[in-house]
C-alpha positions as CSV (number, residue, x, y, z in Angstrom):
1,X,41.5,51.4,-42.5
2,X,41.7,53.5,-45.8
3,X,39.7,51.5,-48.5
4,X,40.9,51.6,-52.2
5,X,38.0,52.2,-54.5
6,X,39.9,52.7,-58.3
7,X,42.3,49.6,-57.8
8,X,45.5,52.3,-56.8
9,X,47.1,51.0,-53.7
10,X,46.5,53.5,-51.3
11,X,49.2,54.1,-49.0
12,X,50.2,57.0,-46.5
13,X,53.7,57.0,-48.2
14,X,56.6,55.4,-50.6
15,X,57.9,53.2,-47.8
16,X,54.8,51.0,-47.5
17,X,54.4,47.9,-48.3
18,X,51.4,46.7,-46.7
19,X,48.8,48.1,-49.6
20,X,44.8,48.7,-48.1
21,X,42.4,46.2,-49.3
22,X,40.2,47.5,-52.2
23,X,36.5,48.3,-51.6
24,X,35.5,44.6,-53.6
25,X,37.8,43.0,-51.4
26,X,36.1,44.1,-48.5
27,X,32.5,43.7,-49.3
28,X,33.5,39.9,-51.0
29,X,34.2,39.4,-47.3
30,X,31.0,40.4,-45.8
31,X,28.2,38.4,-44.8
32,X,24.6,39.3,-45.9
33,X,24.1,40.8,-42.5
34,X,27.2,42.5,-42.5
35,X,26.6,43.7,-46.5
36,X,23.4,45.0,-46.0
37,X,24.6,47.1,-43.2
38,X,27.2,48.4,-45.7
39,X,24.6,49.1,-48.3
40,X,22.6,51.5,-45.8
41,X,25.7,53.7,-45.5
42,X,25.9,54.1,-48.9
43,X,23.9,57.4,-49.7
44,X,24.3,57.3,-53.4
45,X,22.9,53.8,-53.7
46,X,19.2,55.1,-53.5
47,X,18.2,52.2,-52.0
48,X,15.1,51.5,-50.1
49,X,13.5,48.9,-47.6
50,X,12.6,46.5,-50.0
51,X,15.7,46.5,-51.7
52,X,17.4,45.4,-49.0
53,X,14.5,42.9,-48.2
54,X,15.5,41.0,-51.7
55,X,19.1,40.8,-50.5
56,X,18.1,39.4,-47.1
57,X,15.6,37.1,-48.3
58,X,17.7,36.0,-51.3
59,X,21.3,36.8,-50.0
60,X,23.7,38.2,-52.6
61,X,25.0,35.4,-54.0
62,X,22.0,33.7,-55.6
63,X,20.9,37.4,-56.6
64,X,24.2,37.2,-58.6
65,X,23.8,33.5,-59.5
66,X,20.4,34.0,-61.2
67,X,21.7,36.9,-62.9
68,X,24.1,35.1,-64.4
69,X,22.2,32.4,-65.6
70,X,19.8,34.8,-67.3
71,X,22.8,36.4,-69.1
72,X,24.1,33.0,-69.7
73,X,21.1,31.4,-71.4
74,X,21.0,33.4,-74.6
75,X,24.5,32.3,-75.5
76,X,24.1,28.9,-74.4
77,X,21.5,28.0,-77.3
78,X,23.6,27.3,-79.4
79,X,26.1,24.4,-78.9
80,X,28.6,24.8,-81.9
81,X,30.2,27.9,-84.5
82,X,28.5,25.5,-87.2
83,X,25.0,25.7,-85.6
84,X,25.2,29.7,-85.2
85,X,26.6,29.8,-89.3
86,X,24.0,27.7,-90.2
87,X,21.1,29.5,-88.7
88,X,22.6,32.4,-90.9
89,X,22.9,30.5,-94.1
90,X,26.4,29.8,-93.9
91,X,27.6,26.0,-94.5
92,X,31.1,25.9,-93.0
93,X,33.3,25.5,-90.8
94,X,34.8,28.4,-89.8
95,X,34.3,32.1,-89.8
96,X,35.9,32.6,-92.8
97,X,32.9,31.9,-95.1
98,X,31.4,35.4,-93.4
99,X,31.0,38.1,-95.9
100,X,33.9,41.3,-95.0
101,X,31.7,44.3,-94.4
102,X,32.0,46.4,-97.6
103,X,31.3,50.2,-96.7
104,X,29.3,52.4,-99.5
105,X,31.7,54.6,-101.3
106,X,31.9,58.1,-100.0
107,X,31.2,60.7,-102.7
């Protein structure tokens, strides 16, 4: 099977229509096992025993999971446009009571 990795179908020629999965599509389909095994083909990856401990002991998902919610929670602090104007100085509600950025002249 010839795995896509850019997105481009790959094909032998113009008359296919069948078009080779991509390489996300086939790791989305792999169990941890299965991923891991994967992983330890993948020279360029540089990874070592205990990174593929984590994924074992975690499995990818909630790796990716906790990631996101890390991520998530800086932007989830504040509830509303108003609260993040206010915390600025800005009484409004909507963006246009934000100053235009004014450049210095050029001399």
């Amino acid at each position: 099977m010839k795995i896509r990795t850019d997105g481009a179908p790959a094909s032998n020629n113009a008359t296919e229509e069948k078009q080779d999965p991509t390489l996300a599509e086939v790791v989305r389909k792999l169990d941890t096992e299965n991923l891991i095994e994967f992983l330890r083909g993948e020279e360029d990856l540089q990874l070592d025993e205990d990174d593929f401990k984590i994924i074992s002991s975690m499995g990818p998902a909630t790796t990716l999971v906790e990631f996101a919610q890390k991520k998530l929670r800086a932007f989830s602090s504040y509830r509303s446009l108003r609260e993040v104007l206010a915390k600025y100085g800005m009484e409004s509600e909507g963006i246009d009571a934000i100053p235009l950025f004014k450049p210095p002249p050029c001399d």
